[in-house]
N, C-alpha and C positions, 0 to 999 in steps of 0.2 A: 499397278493400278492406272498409272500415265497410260500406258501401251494400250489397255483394254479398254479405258475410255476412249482411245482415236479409234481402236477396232469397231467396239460397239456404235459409237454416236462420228466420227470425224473428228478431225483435231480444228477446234475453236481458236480463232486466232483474233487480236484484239491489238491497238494501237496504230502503227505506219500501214495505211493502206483499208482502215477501216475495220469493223467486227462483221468476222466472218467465218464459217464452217469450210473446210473442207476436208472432203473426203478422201483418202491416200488407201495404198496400200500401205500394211506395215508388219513388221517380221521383227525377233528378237533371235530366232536363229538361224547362223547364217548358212550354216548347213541344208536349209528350205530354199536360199539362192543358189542356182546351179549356175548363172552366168550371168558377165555385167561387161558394159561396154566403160564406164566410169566409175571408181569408188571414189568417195569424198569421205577421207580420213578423218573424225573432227573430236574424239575421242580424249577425254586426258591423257596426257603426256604417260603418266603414270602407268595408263595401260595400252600404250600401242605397242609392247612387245606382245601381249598376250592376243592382242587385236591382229597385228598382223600375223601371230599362227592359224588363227583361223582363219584368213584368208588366203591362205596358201591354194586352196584348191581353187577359187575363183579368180589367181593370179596366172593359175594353170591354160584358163581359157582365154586368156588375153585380156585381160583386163586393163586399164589404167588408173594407178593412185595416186591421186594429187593431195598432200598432206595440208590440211587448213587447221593448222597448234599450235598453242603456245607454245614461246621457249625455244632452244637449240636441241640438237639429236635428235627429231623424230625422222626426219629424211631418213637418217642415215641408217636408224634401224628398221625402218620398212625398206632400204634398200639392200640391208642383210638379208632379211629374211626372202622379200616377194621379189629381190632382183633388180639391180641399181637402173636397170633399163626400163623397167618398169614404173618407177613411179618418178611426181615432177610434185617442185616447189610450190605453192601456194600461199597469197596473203589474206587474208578478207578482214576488217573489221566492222562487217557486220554484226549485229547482238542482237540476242533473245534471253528471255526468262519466263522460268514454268510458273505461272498463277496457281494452278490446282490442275486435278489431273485434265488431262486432254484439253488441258487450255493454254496458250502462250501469248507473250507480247512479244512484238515484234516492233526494233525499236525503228527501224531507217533502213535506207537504202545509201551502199556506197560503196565503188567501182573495185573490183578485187582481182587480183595479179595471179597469176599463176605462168609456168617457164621450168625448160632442162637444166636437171642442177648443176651441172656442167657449164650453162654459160648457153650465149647465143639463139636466138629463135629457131623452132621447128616448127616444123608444118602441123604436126600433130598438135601444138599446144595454140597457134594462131585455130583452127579449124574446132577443138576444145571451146577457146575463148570465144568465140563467134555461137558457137551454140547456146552456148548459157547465155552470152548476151540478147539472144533472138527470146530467150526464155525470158527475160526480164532482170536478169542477174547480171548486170554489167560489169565484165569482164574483159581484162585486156593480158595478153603474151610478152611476157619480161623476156629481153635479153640478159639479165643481171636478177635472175630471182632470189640469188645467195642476201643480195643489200637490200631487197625488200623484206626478208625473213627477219633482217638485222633493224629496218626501221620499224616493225609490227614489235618484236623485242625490246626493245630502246621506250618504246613508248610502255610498254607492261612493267619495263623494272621502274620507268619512272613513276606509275599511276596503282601497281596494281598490289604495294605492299602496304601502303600507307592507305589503300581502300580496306585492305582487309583488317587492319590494324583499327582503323578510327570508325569504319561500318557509312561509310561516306560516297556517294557517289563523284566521279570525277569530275562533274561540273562544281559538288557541294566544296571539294577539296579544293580546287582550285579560284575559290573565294575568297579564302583564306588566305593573308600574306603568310603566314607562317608554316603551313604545310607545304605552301605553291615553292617556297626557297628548298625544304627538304627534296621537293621531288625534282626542282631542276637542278639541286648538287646532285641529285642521283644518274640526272640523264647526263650531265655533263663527264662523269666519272665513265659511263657506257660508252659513253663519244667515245673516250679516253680508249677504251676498250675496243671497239671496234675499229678506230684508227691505225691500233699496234695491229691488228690481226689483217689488214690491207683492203678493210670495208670501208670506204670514204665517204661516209654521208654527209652531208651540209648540214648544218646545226639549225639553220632558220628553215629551210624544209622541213627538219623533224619536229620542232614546235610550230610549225604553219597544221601540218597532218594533226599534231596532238591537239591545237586548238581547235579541232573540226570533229576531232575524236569526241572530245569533254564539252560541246558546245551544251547547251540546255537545247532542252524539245528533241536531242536524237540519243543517240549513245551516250552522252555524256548525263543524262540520266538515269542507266545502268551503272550495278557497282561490279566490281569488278570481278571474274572467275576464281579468282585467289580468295575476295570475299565469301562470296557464295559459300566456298570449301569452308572456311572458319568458319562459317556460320554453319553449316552442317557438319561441325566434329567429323570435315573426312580428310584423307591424306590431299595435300596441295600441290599444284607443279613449281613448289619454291625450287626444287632442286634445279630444274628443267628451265627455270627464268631469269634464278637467282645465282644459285650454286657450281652451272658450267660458265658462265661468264665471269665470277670471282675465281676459279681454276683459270680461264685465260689469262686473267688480270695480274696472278700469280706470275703463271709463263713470261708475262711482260714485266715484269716491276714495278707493275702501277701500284699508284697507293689511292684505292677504293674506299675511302671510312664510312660514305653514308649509304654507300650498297653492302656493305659489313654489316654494319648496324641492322639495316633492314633485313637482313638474310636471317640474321642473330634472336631479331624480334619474332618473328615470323616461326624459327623454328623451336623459340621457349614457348608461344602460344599452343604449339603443335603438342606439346608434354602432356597438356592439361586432356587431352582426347583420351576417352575410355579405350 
């Protein structure tokens, strides 16, 4: 019904940047694309294995995937499948949400990362980033896209169990003295976790980004992807946000209790789905 309303009329686009129509092309199979110079990955976690088998053939032509997901592993399985050379790290926390069919909000504009998961600049991902940024999508080439993947993570286990949990959005949460302490024992335990695994993020960096994340008037009046999922009785990316960084946490001997907890809640919610 979404798809055919942007076919028929344009996709209606309302909030950052004013109410406005535009007209796209748009496809639900990808089999109708025979060649792309860019995919942008953006797919639940849940189904980028099935997402990147059909992509195989438009891998074939040279394509480039830059993965923009929640969560850990999605690199890794688009670089099973379409070719570890093929596709590059990406951050954005940009946000949208569907009003009705072929209508969206769009919440804000803010600058998204993309880089070789490898490590160090290439030419290919500065030339990338310079194009989207000529587009309006400002865009910069990490030398370190692994620690950006880790601070876009960091901020989701902190905001985005306790959104789906209480139906709050992250500015509403973090109003709260009482949820605002659960979510920063949760980030602080991620630290914890990304530290052991030789991700060194600065802790007031990642709450300077969260605070800019959750402000009011941009994204921080979106609730979160995890929400959404609860709220539509469908499967979540707890495992993908929650569940491989409690496996690292394992590996290391850390003792996570309020990313436990949240994992725990999150997946007795998940019971109650038909």
């Amino acid at each position: 019904e979404h798809v055919e309303a942007i076919r028929v009329h344009g996709l209606h686009i309302s909030g950052f940047g004013g109410d406005r129509l535009q007209q796209i092309v748009i496809e639900t199979d990808i089999g109708a694309i025979k060649r792309a110079d860019l995919v942008l990955v953006q797919c639940k976690a849940t189904s980028t294995a099935k997402v990147a088998e059909s992509l195989r053939p438009i891998a074939a032509s040279g394509a480039v995937f830059v993965s923009f997901q929640n969560g850990l592993g999605n690199e890794e399985i688009l670089s099973e499948i379409l070719g570890a050379e093929n596709v590059l790290g990406g951050l954005t926390s940009m946000a949208g949400a569907k009003l009705g069919p072929g209508h969206i909000r769009d919440f804000d504009r803010s600058p998204s990362y993309i880089g070789e998961l490898k490590g160090g600049l290439s030419e290919r991902a500065q030339k990338i980033a310079k194009r989207l940024t000529n587009a309006g999508l400002e865009t910069f080439a990490s030398n370190d896209i692994q620690a950006a993947i880790w601070k876009k993570l960091l901020g989701n286990i902190t905001m985005s169990a306790v959104s789906g949990l209480t139906n709050l959005t992250g500015a509403q949460i973090l109003q709260r003295s009482d949820l605002k302490a659960v979510c920063y024992n949760a980030l602080d335990e991620a630290l914890s976790i990304a530290h052991a695994h030789g991700i060194l993020l600065n802790r007031d960096d990642v709450i300077h980004g969260l605070q800019r994340m959750t402000a009011p008037g941009g994204t921080g009046d979106n609730k979160s992807s995890l929400c959404l999922d609860i709220l539509k009785k469908r499967p979540s990316e707890i495992e993908f946000i929650y569940g491989t960084p409690l496996k690292l946490a394992e590996e290391a001997g850390l003792a996570v209790p309020t990313i436990e907890v949240l994992y725990a809640l999150v997946k007795g919610v998940e019971t109650h789905y038909a």
